[in-house]
N, C-alpha and C positions, 0 to 999 in steps of 0.2 A: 437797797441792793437788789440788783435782780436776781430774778429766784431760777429761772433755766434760759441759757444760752446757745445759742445754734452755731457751732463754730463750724465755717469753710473751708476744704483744707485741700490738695493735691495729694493722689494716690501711692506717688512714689513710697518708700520705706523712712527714709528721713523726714517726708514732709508728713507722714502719719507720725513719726516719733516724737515730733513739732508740736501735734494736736492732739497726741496721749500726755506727753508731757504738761501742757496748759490746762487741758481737762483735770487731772489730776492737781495742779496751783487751784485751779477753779474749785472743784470740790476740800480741799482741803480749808474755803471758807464759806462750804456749803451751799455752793451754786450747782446745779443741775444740769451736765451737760452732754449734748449730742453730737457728733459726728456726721458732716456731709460732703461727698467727695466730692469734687471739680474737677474735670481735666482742664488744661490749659493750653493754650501754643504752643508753649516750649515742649509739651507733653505729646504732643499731636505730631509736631514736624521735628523727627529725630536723625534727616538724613543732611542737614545742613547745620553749622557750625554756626556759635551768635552772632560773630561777626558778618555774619551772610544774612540775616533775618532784617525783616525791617519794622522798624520802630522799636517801643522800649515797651517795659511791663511784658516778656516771653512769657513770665511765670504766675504773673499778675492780675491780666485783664477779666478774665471771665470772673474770677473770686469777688473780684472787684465790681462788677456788674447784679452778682449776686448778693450782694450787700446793697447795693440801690436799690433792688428790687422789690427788696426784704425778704426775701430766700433765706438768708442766713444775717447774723446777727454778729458774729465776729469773725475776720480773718487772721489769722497765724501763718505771715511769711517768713523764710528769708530777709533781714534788714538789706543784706546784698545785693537782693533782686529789685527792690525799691524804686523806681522812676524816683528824683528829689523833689516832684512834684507832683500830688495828691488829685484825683481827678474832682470835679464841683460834688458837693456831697460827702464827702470820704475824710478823714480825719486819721492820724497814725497816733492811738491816743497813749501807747505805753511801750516800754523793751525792755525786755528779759533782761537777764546777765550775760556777760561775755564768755564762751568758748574759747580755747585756745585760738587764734585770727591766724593764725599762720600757714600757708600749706608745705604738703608732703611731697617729696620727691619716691614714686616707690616702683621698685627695680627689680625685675626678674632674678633672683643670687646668680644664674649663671651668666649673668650677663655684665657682671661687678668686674673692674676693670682698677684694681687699687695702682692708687699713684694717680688718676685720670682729675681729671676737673668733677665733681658732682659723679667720679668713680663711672661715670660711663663711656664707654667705649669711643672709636670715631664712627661719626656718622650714626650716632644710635637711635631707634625711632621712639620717640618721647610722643605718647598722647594727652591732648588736650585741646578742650572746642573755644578754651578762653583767649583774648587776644592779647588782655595783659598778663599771663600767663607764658605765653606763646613768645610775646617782645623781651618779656624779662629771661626769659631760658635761654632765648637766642643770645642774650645778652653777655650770657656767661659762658656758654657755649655753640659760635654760629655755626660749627659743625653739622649739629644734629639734624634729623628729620622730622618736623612737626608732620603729625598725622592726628588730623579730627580725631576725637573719642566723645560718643552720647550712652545715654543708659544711666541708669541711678546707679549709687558706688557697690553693689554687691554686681551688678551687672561689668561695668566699668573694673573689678577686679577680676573678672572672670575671664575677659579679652585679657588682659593683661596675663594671667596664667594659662592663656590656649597658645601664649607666645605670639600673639596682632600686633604687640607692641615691646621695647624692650623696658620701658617702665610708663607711668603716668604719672599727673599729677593731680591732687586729690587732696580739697579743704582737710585739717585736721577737723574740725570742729564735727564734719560730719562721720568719719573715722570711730571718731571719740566716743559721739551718741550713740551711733548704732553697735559701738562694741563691737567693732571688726577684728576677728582674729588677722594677725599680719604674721604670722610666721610661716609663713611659706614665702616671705617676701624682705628686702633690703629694705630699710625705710631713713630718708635722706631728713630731717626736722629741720625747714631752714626755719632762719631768726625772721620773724618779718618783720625788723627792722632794715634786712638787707634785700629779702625776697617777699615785695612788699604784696600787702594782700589787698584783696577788693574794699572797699568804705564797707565799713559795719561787718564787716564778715566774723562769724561765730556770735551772732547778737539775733535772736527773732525780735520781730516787731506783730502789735496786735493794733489791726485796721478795722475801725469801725464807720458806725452812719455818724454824720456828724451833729444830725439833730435825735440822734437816740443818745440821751442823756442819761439813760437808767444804766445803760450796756456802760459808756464810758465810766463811770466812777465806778461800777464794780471793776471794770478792769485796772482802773490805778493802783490799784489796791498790789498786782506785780510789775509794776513798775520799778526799774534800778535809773537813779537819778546820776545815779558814777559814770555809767557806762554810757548813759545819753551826754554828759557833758563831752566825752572823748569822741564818740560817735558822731555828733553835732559839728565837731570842726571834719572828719572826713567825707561827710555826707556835704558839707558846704563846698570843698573843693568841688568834688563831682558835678554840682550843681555850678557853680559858675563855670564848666568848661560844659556846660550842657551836656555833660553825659550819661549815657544807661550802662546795663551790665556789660555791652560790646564794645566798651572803651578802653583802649590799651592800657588804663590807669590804675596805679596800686594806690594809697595810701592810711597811714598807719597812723593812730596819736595815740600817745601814751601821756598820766598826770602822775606825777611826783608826789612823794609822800609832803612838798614844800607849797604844794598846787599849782604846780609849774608843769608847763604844755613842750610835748617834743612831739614833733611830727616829722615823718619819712615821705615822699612822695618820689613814685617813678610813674613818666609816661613817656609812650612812643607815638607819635601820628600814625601810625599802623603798627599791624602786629608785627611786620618783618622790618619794620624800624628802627635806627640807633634810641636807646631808651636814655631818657634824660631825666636826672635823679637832685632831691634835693633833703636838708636836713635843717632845719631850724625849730628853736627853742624861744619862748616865750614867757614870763609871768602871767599872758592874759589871752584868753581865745580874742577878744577883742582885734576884730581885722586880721586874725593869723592867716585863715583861709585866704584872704585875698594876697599877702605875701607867700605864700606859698605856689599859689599860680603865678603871681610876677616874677617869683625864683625861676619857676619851669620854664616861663615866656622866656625870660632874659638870655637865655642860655642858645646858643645858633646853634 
């Protein structure tokens, strides 16, 4: 076992909670460990929305580079921000447990509009820089105004209460960790079976070198084998339709206490797209992913 670890991590609040949180797994079997911050692209360029960025790894690249370098010794992302493809060198060698995967609808109260669709007004401006986010909202409501929203989520509720927006949306999973007081606010809990979420969302992943063999087997050690079989079929969709975080794509799998596979998927060719949804059940991940895209293809 290795005896001290260099984990890499992004400054934001969540993405520190990410790398207190693992530190602390880490010490609890007596690994020694450090803390080094990274800024990243996504971190850098805050006046463009993902759908406007180009290429994939926003959140990614540099942590990633410091891991080649051997700067640091492990990464702690986001599974959601994940490219489905590791760069030469890099290895995604464990993941956490699952967070609630679902996001939040959350509403300014005077802005609550009972009776409405999603209780929001006509025309309400809803923030969010996501584009499957963006497609699915319009989906339920093409009323509304999408308006970009960046900023980590204490930031991101703070616009939302100077009134920039009449609500956002906002991963539960990050919500959760950082223990956000929400009562100054409406909070809308969709199912994300219906309001489907990004591949892997509410799940970190720990990225290491892939000939540092010392680092990978201490990190197995928090490894959840559940949550990778469930993860593994939505990270496969994503990857056969080749996309990154700025893909209109939600989906969801869930396993049955019988070991049966049910998956959700919605995508749109763009974010102001008809979103096209599907729902199929399995005994087997076996080729599920790839009926799952030919559900989405098939569909005009």
């Amino acid at each position: 076992m290795k005896q001290h670890i260099r984990i890499g991590t992004r400054g934001s609040k969540l993405a520190l909670w990410q790398a207190e949180y693992t530190k602390a797994k880490l010490e609890e079997i007596g690994v020694a460990v450090t803390l080094q911050i990274i800024k990243t692209k996504g971190d850098r360029i805050q006046h463009l929305s993902f759908d406007k960025m180009e290429g994939k790894g926003f959140f990614t690249k540099e942590i990633e580079e410091a891991l080649l370098q051997g700067e640091v010794d492990l990464a702690v992302h986001s599974m959601k921000d994940m490219p489905t493809k590791s760069p030469d060198g890099l290895v995604l060698t464990a993941v956490s447990y699952r967070e609630n995967p679902a996001d939040w609808l959350v509403i300014r109260p005077e802005k609550m509009e009972d009776g409405a669709v999603l209780k929001l007004p006509q025309k309400a401006v809803v923030g969010t820089s996501s584009a499957r986010r963006k497609a699915q909202m319009l989906d339920f409501r093409p009323d509304i105004e999408i308006k970009d929203i960046r900023g980590n989520v204490p930031t991101r509720l703070r616009k939302l209460q100077e009134g920039q927006f009449d609500a956002i949306l906002l991963a539960a999973a990050g919500l959760t960790r950082l223990e956000m007081v929400m009562d100054d606010f409406e909070v809308i809990r969709f199912n994300p079976r219906e309001f489907v979420p990004a591949p892997a969302q509410g799940v970190l992943c720990y990225q290491t070198a892939e000939d540092d063999l010392e680092t990978r087997r201490t990190i197995k050690a928090l490894h959840d084998q559940d949550v990778a079989e469930v993860i593994n079929v939505e990270r496969k969709v994503l990857s056969l339709f080749d996309g990154g975080c700025q893909m209109p794509l939600g989906v969801y799998c869930e396993r049955d206490d019988q070991g049966n596979y049910h998956v959700w998927a919605a995508k749109a060719a763009s974010w102001n797209a008809p979103v096209k949804r599907v729902h199929l059940s399995s005994s087997t991940k076996f080729e599920l992913p790839e009926q799952v895209v030919e559900a989405l293809n098939s569909q005009s």
